[in-house]
C-alpha positions, -999 to 999 in steps of 0.1 A, spaced: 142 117 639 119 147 641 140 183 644 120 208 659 126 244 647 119 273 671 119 296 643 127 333 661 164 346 668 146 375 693 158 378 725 132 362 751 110 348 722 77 328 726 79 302 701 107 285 723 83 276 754 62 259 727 92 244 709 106 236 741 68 219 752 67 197 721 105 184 726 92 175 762 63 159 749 80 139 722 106 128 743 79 113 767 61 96 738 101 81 735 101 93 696 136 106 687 138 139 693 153 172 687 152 213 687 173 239 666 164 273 680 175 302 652 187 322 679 218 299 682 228 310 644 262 326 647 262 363 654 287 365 622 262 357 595 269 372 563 244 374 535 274 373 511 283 335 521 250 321 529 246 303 499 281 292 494 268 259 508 301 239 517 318 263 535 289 286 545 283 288 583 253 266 576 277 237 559 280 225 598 242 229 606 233 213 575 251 182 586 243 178 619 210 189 619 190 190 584 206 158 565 201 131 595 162 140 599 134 132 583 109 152 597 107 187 607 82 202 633 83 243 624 74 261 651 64 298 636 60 326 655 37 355 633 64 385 621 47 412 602 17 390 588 41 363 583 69 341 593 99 356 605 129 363 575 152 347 598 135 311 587 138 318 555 170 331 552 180 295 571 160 278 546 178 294 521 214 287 535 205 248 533 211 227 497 180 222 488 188 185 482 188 176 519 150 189 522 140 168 492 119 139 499 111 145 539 81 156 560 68 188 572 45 198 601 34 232 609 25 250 644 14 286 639 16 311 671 6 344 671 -4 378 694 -35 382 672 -66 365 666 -50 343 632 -21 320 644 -3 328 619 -26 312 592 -7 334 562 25 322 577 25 290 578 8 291 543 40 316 531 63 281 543 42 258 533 46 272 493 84 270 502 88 235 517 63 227 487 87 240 465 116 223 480 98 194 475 90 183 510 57 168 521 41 193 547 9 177 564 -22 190 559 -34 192 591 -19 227 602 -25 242 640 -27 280 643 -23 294 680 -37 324 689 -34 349 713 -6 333 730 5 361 755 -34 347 773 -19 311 772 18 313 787 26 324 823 62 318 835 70 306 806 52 277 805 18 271 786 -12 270 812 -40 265 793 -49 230 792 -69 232 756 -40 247 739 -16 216 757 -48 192 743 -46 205 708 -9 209 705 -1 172 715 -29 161 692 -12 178 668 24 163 677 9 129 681 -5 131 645 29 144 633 46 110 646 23 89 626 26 109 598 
């Protein structure tokens, strides 16, 4: 199973119409499929119990969500030159045993010109350390305010590169 990560908790965020695009796509492609938006993290979260892993508020994510896949797709919007703390605070509210040993692919988006190149490289180190296998091939997505209109991505390169990416990511 792949779990796709929309990786914002904003309000009206941009990385869900590409999370959302890749769930669509891999469901057509008939690979198991699903998508854990961060924005869904309860409203109560509380440093203080975030790594009490059992009964934290992630013990029910973690179970349902993290141990049953073995691949994640991290969609990762660009948050002050890197990924937003809201990832890694998730990260961090998972046992690191249930990361151990699975796969990683990366999708970058960004307002600016970079795609998020730092960020993904910032998760990257931390999946690394967690000891999951990210694959090389990373896509940065720029300027993605030119690329979306009714929330939906229009511009047929982007859709090109991005299920080139995903299709890679199955075979991976």
């Amino acid at each position: 199973m792949i779990t796709i990560i929309s990786a914002s908790n904003r309000e009206g965020n941009w990385t869900s119409i590409f999370a959302n695009h890749c769930l669509d796509y891999l469901t057509k492609q008939k690979v198991d499929a699903q998508k854990f938006e961060l924005g869904d993290l309860p409203q109560s979260l509380r440093l203080k119990s975030v790594y009490e892993y059992d009964s934290s508020i992630f013990a029910d994510i973690s179970k349902s969500i993290i141990e049953p896949s073995n691949k994640f797709l991290f969609i990762v919007p660009e948050y002050n030159g890197s990924m937003p703390g809201i990832l890694k605070l998730f990260i961090d509210g998972i046992e690191p045993k249930f990361f151990k040993g699975k796969k990683a692919a990366l999708i970058g988006i960004s307002a600016g010109r970079a795609g998020n190149l730092r960020g993904m490289d910032h998760l990257t180190d931390i999946l690394h350390y967690l000891q999951v296998e990210v694959m090389a091939a990373k896509l940065p997505i720029s300027k993605i305010s030119d690329l979306v209109k009714n929330k939906v991505i229009k511009d047929e390169q982007t859709i090109v590169e991005l299920e080139k990416q995903l299709l890679k990511f199955i075979n991976y």
